[in-house]
N, C-alpha and C positions, 0 to 999 in steps of 0.2 A: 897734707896737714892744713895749707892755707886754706881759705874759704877763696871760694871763684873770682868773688867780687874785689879780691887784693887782688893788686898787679905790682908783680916783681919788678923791679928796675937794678940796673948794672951801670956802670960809669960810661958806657956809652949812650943808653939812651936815657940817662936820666933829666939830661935839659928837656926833651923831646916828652916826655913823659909828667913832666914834676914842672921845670919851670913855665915852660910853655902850655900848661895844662887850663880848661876853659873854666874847670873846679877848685876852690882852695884846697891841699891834699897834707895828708898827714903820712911822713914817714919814716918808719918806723927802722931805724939801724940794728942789727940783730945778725948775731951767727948760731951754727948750731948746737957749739957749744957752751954756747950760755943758759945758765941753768936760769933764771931771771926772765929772760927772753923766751923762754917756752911757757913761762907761767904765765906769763902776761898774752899769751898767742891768742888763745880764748877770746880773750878780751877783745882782740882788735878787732878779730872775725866778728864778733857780735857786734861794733860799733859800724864794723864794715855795711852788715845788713840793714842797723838802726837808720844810717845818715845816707845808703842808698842814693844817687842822685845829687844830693847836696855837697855831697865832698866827696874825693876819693882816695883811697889809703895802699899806700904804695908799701914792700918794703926791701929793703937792699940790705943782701947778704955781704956784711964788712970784708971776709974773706976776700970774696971772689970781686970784692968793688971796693977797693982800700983809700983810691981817687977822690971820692967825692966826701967820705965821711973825714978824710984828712982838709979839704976843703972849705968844712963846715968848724973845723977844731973838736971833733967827736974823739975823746978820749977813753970813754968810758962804755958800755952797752948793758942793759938796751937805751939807748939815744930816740926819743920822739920828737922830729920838728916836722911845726906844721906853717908850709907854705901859702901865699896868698899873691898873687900877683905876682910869683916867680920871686918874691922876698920872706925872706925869714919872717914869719908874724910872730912865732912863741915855742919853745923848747922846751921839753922837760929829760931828764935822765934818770933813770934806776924803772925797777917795777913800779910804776905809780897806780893810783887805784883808778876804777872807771870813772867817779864823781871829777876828781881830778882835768880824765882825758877830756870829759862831755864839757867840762868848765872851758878847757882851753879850746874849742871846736867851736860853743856859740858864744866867746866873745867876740 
């Protein structure tokens, strides 16, 4: 389902992946039972394509990585924060629309 250009991350490699990453990255907290969370999938994969290069878009399945979105105080999904320098720059939570994602990506 993902697009190529997402790269999954797990509570092990997500420092390795996410904080230490040379891209500000955006990611995306999601299971597959969230009905919200596959509506919005679309979405990412096209933003994935869009910002190519400039960012990269990670996402971690809560299930199997409960570590890092308890970390964050992710209560809710779909959860989107987007990284920058290995710190929190900006979150959002629920289906949010694309004008939304692209607002929070080039501030």
């Amino acid at each position: 389902m993902a697009s190529d250009k997402i790269i999954q991350v797990t509570d092990s490699d997500f420092e390795e992946k996410v904080l230490k990453a040379d891209l500000p990255t955006l990611v995306d907290f999601w299971a597959p039972w969230c009905g919200p969370c596959k509506a919005i999938g679309p979405m990412i994969d096209e933003l994935a394509g869009e910002y190519e290069g400039k960012i990269q878009i990670c996402k971690m399945n809560v299930d199997d990585s409960p570590e890092t979105p308890g970390k964050y105080g992710i209560r809710a999904i779909p959860t989107l924060i987007f990284f920058k320098d290995g710190e929190v720059a900006d979150q959002v939570t629920g289906a949010v629309g694309k004008p939304q994602l692209v607002a929070m990506i080039d501030k």
